[in-house]
Each structure stands twice: as structure tokens, then as C-alpha cells.
DSSP file (Angstrom, degrees, kcal/mol; ACC not computed):
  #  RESIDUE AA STRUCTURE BP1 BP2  ACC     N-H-->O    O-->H-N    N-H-->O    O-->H-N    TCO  KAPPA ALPHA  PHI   PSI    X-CA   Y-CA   Z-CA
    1    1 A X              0   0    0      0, 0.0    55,-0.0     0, 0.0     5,-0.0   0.000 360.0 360.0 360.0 129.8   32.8  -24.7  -54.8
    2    2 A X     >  -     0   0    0      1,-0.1     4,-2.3     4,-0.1     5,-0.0  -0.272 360.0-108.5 -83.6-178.0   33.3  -27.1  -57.6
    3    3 A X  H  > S+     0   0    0      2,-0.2     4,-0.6     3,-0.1     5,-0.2   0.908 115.9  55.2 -88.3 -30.0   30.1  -28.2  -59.4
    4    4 A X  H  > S+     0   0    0      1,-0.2     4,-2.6     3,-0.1     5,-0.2   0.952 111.4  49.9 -38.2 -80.1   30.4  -32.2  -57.8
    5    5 A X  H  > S+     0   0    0      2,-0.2     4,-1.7     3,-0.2    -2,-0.2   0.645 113.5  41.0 -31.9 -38.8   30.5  -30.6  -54.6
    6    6 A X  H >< S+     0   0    0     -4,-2.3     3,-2.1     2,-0.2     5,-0.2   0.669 114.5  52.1 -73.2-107.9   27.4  -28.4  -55.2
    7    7 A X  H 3X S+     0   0    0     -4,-0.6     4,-3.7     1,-0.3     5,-0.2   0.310 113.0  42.2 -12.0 -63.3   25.6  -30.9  -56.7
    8    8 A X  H 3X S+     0   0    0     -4,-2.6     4,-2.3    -5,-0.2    -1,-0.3   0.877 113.7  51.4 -44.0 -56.3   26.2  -33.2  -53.9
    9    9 A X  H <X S+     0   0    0     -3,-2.1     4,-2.4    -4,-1.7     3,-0.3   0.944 109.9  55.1 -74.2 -58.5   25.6  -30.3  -51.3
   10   10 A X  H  > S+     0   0    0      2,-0.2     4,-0.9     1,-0.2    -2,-0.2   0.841 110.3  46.0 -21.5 -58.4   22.1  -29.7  -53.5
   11   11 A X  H  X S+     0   0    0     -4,-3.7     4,-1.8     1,-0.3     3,-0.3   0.875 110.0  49.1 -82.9 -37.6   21.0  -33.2  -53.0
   12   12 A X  H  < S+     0   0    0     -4,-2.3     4,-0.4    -3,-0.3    -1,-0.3   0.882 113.3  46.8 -86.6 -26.7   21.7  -33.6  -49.5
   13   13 A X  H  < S+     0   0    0     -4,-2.4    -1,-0.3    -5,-0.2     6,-0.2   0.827 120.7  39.9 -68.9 -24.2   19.8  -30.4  -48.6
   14   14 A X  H  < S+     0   0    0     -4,-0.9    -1,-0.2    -3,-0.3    -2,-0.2   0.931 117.3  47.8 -85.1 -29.3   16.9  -31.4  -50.8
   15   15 A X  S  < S+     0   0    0     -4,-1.8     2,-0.5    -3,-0.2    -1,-0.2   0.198 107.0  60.1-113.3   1.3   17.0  -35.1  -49.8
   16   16 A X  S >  S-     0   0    0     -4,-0.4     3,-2.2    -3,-0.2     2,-0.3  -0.833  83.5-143.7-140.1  86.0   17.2  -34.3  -45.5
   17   17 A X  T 3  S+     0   0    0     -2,-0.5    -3,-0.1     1,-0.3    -2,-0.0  -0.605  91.1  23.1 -47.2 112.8   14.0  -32.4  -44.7
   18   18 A X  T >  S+     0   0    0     -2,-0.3     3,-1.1    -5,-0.1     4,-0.3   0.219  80.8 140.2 163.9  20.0   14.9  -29.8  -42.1
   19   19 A X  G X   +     0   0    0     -3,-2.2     3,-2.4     1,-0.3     4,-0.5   0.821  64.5  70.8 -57.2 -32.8   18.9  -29.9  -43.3
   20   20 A X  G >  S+     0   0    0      1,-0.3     3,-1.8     2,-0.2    -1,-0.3   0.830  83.8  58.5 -63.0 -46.7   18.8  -26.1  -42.7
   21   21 A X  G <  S+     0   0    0     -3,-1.1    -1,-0.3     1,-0.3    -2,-0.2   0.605 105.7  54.7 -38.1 -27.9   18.5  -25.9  -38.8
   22   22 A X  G <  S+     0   0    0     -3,-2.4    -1,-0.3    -4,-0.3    -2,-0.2   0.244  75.6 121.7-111.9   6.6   22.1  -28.0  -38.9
   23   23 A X  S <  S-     0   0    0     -3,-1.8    54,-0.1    -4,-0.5    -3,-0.0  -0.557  83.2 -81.7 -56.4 138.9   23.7  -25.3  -41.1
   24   24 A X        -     0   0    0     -2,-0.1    54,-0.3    54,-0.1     2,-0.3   0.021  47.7-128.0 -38.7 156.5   27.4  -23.7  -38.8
   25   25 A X  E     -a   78   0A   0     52,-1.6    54,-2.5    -3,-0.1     2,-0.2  -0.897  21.9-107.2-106.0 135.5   26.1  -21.2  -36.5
   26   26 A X  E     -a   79   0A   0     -2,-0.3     2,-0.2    52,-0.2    54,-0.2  -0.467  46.9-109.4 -41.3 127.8   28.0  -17.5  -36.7
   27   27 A X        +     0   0    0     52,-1.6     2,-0.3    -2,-0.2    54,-0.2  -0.548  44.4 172.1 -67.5 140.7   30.1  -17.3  -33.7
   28   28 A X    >>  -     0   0    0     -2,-0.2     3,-2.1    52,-0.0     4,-0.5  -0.947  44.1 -71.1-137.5 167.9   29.2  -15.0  -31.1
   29   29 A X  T 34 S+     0   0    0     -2,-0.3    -2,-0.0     1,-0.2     0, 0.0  -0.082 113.7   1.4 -69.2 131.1   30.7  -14.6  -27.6
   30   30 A X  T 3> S+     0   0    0     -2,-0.4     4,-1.6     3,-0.0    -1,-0.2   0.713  95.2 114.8 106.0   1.9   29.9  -17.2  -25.4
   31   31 A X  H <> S+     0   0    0     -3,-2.1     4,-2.0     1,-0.2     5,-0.2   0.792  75.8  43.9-112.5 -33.8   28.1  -19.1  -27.7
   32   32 A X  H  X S+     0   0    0     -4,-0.5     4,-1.3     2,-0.2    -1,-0.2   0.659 105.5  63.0 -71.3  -3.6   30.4  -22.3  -27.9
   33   33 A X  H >4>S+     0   0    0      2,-0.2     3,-1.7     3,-0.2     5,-0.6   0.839 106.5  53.5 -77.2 -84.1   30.8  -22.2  -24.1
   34   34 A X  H 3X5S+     0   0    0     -4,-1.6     4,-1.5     1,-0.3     5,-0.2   0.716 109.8  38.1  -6.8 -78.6   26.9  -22.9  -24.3
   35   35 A X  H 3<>S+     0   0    0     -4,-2.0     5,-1.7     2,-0.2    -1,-0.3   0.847 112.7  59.6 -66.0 -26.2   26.6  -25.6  -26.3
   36   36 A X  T X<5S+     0   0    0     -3,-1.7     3,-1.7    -4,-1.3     4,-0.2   0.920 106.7  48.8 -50.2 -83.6   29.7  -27.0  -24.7
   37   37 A X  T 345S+     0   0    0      1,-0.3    -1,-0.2     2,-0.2    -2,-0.2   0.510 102.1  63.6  33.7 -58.8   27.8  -26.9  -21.3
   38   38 A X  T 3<<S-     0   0    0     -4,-1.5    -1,-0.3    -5,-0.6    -2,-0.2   0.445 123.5-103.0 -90.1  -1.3   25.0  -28.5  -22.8
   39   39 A X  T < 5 +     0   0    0     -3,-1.7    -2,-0.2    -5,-0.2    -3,-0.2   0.314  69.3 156.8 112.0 -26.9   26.9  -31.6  -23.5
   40   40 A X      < -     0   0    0     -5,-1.7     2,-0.4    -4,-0.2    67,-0.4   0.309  49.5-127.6 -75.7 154.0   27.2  -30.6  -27.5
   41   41 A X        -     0   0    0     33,-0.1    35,-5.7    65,-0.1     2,-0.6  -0.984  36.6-148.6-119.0 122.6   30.0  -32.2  -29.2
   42   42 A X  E     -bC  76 105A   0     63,-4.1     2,-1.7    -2,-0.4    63,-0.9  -0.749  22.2-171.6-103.5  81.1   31.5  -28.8  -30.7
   43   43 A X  E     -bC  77 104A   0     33,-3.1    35,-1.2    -2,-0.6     2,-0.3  -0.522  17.7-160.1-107.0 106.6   33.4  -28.6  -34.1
   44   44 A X  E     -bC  78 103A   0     -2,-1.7    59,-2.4    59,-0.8     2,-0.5  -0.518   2.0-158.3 -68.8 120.3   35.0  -24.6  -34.3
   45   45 A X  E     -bC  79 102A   0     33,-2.0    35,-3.7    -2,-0.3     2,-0.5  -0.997   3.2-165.7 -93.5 115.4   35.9  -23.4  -37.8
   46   46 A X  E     +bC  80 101A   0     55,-0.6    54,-2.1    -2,-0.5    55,-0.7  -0.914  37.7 129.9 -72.8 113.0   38.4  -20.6  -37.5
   47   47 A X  E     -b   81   0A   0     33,-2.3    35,-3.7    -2,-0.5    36,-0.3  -0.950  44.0-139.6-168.5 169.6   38.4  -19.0  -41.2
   48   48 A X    >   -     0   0    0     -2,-0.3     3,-0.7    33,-0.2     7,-0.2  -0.976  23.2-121.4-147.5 153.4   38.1  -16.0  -42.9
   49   49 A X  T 3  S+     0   0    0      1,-0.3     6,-0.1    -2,-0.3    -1,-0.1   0.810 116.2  51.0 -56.2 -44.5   36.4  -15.0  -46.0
   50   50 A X  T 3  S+     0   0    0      4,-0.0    -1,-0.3     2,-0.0     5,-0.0   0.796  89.7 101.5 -60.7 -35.5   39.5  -13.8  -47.6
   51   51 A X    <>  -     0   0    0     -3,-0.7     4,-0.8     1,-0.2    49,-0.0   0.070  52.8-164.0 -59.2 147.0   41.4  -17.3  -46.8
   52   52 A X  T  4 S+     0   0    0      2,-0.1    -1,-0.2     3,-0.1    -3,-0.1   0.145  94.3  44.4-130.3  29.8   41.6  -19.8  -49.8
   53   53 A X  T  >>S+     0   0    0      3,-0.1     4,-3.3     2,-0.1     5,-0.5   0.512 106.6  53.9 -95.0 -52.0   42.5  -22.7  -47.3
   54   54 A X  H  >5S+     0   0    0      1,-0.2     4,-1.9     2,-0.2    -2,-0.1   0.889 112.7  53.0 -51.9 -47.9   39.8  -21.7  -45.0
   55   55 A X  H  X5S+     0   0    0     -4,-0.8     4,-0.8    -7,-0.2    -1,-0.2   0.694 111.0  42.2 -16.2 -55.9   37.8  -22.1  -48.6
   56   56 A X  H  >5S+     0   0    0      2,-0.2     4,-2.0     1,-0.1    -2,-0.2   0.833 108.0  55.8 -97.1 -13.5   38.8  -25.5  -49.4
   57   57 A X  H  X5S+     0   0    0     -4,-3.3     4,-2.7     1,-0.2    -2,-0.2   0.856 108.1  58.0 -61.8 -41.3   38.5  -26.8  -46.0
   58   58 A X  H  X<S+     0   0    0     -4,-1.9     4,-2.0    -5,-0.5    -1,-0.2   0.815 104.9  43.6 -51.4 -39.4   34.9  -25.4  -46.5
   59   59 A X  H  X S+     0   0    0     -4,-0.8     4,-1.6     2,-0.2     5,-0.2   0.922 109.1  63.2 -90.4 -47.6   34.0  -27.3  -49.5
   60   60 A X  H  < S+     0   0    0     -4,-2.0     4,-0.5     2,-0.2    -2,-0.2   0.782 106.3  43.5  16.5 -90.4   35.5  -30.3  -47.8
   61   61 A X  H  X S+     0   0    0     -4,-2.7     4,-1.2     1,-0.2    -2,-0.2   0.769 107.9  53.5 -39.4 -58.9   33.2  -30.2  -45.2
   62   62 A X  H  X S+     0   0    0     -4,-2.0     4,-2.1     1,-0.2    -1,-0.2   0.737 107.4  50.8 -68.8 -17.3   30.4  -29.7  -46.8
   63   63 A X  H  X S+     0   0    0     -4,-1.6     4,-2.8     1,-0.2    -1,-0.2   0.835 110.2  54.4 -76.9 -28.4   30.9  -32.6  -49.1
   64   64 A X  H  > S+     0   0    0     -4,-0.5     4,-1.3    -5,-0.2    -1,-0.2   0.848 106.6  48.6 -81.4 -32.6   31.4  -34.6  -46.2
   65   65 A X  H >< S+     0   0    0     -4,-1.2     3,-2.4     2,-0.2    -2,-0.2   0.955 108.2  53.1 -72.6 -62.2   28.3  -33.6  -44.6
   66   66 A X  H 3< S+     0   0    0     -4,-2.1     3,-0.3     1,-0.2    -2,-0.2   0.786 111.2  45.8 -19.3 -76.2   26.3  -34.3  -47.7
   67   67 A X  H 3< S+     0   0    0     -4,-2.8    -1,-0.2     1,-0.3     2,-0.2   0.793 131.2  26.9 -57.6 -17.5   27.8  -38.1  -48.0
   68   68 A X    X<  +     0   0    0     -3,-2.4     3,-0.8    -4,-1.3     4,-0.4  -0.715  61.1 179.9-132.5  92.1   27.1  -38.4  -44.2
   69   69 A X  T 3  S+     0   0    0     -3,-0.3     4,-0.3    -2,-0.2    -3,-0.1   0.548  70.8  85.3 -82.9  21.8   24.5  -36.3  -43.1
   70   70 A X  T >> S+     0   0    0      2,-0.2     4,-1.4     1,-0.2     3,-0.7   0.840  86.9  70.1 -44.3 -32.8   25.2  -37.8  -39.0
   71   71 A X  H <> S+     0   0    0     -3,-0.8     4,-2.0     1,-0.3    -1,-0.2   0.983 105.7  26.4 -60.9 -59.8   27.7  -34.9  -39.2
   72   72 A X  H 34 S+     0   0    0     -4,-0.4    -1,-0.3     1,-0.2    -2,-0.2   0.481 119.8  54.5 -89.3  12.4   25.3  -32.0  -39.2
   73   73 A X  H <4 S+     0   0    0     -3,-0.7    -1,-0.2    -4,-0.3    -2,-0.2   0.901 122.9  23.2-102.7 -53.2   22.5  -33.5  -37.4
   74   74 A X  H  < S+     0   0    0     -4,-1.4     2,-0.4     2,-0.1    -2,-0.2  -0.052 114.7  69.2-130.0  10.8   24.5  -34.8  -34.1
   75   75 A X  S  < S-     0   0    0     -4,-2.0     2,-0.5    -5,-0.1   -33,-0.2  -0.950  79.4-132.0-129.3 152.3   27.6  -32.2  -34.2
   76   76 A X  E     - b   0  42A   0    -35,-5.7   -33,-3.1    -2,-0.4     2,-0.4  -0.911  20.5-150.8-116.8 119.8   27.1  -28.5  -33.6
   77   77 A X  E     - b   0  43A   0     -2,-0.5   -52,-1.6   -35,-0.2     2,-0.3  -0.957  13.4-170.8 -92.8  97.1   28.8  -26.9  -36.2
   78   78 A X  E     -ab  25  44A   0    -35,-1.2   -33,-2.0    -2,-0.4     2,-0.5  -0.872  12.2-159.6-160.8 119.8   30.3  -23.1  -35.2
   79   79 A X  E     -ab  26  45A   0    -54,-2.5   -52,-1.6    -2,-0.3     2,-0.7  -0.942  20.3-165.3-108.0 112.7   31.9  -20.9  -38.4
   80   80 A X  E     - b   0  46A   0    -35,-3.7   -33,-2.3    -2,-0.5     2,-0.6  -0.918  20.1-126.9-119.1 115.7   34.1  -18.4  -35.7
   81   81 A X  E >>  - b   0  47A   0     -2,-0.7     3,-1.8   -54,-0.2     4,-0.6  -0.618  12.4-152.8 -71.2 105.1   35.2  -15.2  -38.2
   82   82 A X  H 3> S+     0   0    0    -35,-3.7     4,-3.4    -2,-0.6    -1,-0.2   0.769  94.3  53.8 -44.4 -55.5   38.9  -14.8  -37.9
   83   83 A X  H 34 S+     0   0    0    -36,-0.3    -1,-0.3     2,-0.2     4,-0.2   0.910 113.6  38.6 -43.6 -47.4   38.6  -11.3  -38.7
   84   84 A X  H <4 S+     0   0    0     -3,-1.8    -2,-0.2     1,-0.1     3,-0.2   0.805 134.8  18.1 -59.5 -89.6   36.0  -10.5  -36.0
   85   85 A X  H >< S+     0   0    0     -4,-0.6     3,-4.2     1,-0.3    -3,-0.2  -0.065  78.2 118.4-126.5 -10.1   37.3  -12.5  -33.5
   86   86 A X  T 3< S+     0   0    0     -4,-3.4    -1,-0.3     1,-0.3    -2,-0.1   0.506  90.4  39.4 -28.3 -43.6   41.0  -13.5  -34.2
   87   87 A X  T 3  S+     0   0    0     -3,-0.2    -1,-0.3    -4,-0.2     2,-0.2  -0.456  98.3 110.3-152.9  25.6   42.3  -11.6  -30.8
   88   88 A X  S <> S-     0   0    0     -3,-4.2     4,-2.3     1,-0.0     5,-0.1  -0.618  89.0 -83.8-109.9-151.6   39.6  -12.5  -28.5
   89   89 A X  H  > S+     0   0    0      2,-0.2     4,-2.5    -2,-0.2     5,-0.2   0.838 120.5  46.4 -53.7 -70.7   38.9  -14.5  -25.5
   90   90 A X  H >4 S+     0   0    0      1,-0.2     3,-0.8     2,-0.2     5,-0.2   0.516 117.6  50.9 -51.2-123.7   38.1  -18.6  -27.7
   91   91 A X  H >>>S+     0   0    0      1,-0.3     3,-2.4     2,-0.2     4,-1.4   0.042 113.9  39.7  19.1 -98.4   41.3  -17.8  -29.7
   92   92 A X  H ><5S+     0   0    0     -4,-2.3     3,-2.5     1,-0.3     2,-0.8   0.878 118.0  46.0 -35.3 -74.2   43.3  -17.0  -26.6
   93   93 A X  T <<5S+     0   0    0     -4,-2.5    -1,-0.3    -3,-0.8    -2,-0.2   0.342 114.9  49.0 -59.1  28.4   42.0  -19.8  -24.5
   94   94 A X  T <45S-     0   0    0     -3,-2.4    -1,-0.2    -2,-0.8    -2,-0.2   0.202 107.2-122.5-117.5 -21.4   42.3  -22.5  -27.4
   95   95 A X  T <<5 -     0   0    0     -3,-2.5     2,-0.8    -4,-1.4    -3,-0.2   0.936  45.3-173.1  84.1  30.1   45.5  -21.6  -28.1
   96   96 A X      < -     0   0    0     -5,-0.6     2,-2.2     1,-0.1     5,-0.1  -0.225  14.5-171.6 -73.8  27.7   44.9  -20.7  -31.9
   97   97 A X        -     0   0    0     -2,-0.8     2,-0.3    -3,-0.1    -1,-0.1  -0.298  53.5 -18.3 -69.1  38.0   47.2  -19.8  -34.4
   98   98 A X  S    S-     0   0    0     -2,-2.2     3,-0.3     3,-0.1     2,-0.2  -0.920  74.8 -74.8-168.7-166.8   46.3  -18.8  -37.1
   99   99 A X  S    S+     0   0    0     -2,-0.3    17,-0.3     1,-0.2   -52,-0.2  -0.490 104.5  51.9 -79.3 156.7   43.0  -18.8  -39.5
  100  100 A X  S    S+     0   0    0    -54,-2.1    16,-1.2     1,-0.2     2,-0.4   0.779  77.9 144.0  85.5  37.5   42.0  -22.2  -41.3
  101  101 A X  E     -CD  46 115A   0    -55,-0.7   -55,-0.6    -3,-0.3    14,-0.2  -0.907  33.9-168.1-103.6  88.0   42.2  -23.7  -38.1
  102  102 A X  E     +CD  45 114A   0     12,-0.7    12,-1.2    -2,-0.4     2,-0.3  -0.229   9.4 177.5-101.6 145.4   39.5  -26.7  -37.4
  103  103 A X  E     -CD  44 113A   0    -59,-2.4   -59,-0.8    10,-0.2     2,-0.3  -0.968  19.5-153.0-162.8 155.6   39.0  -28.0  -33.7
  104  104 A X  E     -CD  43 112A   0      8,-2.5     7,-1.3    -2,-0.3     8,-0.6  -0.975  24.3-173.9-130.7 107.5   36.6  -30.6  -32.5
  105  105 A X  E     -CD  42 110A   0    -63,-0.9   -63,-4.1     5,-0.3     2,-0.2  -0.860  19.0-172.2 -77.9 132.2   35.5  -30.2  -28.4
  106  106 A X  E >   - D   0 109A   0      3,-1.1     3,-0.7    -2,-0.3     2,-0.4  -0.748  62.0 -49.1-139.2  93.9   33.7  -32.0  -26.4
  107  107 A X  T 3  S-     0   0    0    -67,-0.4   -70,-0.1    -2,-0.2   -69,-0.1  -0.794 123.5 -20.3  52.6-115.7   32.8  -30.4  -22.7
  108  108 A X  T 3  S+     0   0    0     -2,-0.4    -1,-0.2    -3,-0.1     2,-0.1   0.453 125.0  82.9-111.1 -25.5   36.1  -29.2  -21.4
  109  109 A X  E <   -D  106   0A   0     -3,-0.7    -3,-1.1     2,-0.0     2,-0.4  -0.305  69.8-132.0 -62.0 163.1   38.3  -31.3  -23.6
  110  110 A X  E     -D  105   0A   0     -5,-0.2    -5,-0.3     1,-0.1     3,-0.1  -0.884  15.5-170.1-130.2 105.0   39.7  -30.9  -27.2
  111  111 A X  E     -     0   0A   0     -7,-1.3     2,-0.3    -2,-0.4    -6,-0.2   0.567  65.5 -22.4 -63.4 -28.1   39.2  -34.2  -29.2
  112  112 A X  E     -D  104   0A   0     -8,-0.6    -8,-2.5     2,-0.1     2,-0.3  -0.929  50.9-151.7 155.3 160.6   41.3  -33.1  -32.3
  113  113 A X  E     -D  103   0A   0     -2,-0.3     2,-0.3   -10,-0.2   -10,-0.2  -0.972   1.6-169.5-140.7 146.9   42.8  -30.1  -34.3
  114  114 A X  E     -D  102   0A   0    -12,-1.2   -12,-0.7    -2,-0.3     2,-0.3  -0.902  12.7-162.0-139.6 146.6   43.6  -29.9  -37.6
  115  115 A X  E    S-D  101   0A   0     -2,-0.3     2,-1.9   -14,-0.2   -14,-0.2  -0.949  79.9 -19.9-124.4 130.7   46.0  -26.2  -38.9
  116  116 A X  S    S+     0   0    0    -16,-1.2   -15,-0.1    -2,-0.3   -59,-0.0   0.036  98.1 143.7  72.9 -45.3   46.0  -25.5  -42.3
  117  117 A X        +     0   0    0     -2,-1.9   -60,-0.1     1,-0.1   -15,-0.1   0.162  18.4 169.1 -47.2 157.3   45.0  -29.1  -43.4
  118  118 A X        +     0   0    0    -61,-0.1     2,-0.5    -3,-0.1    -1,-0.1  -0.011  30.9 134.3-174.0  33.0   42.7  -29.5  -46.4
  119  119 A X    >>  -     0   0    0      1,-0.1     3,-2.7   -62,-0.0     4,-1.8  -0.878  55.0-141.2 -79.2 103.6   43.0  -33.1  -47.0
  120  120 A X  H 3> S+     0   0    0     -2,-0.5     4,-1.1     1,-0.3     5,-0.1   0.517 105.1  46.7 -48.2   1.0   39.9  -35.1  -47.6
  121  121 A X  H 3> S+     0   0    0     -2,-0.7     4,-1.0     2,-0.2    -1,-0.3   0.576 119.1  45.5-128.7 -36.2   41.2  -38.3  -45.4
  122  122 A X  H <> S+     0   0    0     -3,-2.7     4,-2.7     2,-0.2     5,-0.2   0.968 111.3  48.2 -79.9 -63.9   42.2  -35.7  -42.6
  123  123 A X  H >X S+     0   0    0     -4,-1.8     4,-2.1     1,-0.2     3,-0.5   0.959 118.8  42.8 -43.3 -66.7   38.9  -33.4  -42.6
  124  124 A X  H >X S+     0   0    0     -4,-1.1     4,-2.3     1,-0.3     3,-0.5   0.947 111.9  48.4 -68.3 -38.2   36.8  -36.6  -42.4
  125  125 A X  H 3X S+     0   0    0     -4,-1.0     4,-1.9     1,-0.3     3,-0.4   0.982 115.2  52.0 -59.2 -31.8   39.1  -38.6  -39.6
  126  126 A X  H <X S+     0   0    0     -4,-2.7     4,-2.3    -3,-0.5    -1,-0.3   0.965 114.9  43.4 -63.3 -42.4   38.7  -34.8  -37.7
  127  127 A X  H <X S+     0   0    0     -4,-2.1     4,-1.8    -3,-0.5    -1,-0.3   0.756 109.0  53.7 -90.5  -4.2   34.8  -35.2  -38.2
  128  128 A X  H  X S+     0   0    0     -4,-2.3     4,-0.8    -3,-0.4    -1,-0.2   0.662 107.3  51.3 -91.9  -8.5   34.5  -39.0  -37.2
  129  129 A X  H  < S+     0   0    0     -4,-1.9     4,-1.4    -5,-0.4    -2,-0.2   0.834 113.2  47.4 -73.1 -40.8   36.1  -38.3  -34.0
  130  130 A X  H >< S+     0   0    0     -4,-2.3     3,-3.2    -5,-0.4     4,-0.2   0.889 112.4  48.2 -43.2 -86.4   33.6  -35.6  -33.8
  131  131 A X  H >X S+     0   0    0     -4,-1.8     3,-3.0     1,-0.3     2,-1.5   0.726 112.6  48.6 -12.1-118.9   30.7  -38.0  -34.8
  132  132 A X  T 3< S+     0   0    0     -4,-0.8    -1,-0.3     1,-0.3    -2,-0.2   0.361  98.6  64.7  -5.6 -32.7   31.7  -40.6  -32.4
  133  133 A X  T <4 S+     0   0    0     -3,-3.2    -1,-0.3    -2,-1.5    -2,-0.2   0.569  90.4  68.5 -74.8 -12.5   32.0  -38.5  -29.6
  134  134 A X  T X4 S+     0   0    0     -3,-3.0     2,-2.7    -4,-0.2     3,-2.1   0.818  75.8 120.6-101.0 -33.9   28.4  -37.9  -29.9
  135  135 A X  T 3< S-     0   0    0     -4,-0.5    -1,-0.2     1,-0.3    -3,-0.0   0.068  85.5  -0.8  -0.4  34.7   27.6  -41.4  -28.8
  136  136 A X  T 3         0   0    0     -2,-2.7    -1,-0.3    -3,-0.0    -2,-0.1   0.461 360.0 360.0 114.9  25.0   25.7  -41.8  -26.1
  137  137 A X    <         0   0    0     -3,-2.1    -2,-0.1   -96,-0.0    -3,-0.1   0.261 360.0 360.0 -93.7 360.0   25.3  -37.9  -25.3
């Protein structure tokens, strides 16, 4: 994480009282089906610790929630570890291939995908579809 990006990340945690609760959730099984279910507008990070896309997509993110924090209050945010979970069930039924793979769901639909990408102009358009979706839910 470069030091803007912290900084930035710093301020918005300090500056959004309860910011912690809208930190990604670990994936576990079953657990985006849930919030799907529940209406959630659902954005799956497929990454791995090792990845240094999955990394910059990360910092990305976060920057993006800082300058907007709409992202992480109104989108349910789901970190799913490539390693763990690379060969199970979400994978298969998403279709997924590979790590560093971002997808934005909303019930039973998939609003957008981004593979590989780590472009700010891409990450954000991926999270304003998100963001929008959450409109009237």
C-alpha cells in the first residue's frame, strides 16, 4: 500500500464512525448465497495473498472506498481466498478463472466482472455498477 493510499484509507476510517463493520467479510461456504438472498448487492474478491494483482486491485479498492465511503456502507464486500476455495462450489458455479478476479452480484444475476484488471477507471466503473444497484433495495 503506498503511503497516499494509507493515508487516505486512515482518514476515511477515522472520519466514518463505525467504518469497521463495512470492512470485506472472509468467505465462508454459503455465506454469499446469504447475503444474496437477503437482497445484498454482493461484490466477490477472488485473490490470494501471494497474488501481486490481487494486491493492487486491493489498494485500488480501498482508495476507492475512502473517496466514496457509499461503497462500503451499502455494498457487502466478500474477500473469497483463492487458495482455500479456488476448486469449490462459488468458483465452479461463477465460472471463475483464475485469482484476481472481481465480480459484482446482485440476487441471481452478475452485474459485472472484471479478470486481472487493476485499473483505477475500471475498479471504480465495476464499483458504481455495484453502488447503483443498491438503489432502492
Amino acid at each position: 500500500m503506498n503511503r497516499r493510499s494509507f493515508c487516505l484509507t486512515g482518514l476515511a476510517a477515522l472520519a466514518t464512525p463505525g467504518l469497521a463493520w463495512a470492512m470485506p467479510k472472509d468467505y465462508t461456504e454459503g455465506l454469499a448465497k446469504k447475503h444474496l438472498a437477503q437482497g445484498d448487492v454482493v461484490f466477490l474478491d477472488f485473490k490470494a495473498d501471494w497474488c501481486s494483482t490481487c494486491r493492487a486491485q486491493e489498494r485500488v479498492i480501498n482508495a476507492l472506498k475512502a473517496e466514496n465511503p457509499d461503497y462500503a456502507a451499502k455494498v457487502t464486500f466478500i474477500n473469497v481466498d483463492w487458495d482455500r476455495h479456488g476448486k469449490g462450489a462459488l468458483v465452479k458455479e461463477l465460472n471463475i478463472p483464475r485469482r484476481s478476479t472481481l465480480v459484482v452480484m446482485k440476487g441471481e444475476a452478475e452485474l459485472g466482472r472484471i479478470v486481472a484488471g487493476t485499473g483505477k477507471d475500471e475498479i471504480k466503473a465495476l464499483m458504481d455498477v455495484a453502488l447503483a444497484a443498491t438503489a432502492g433495495s
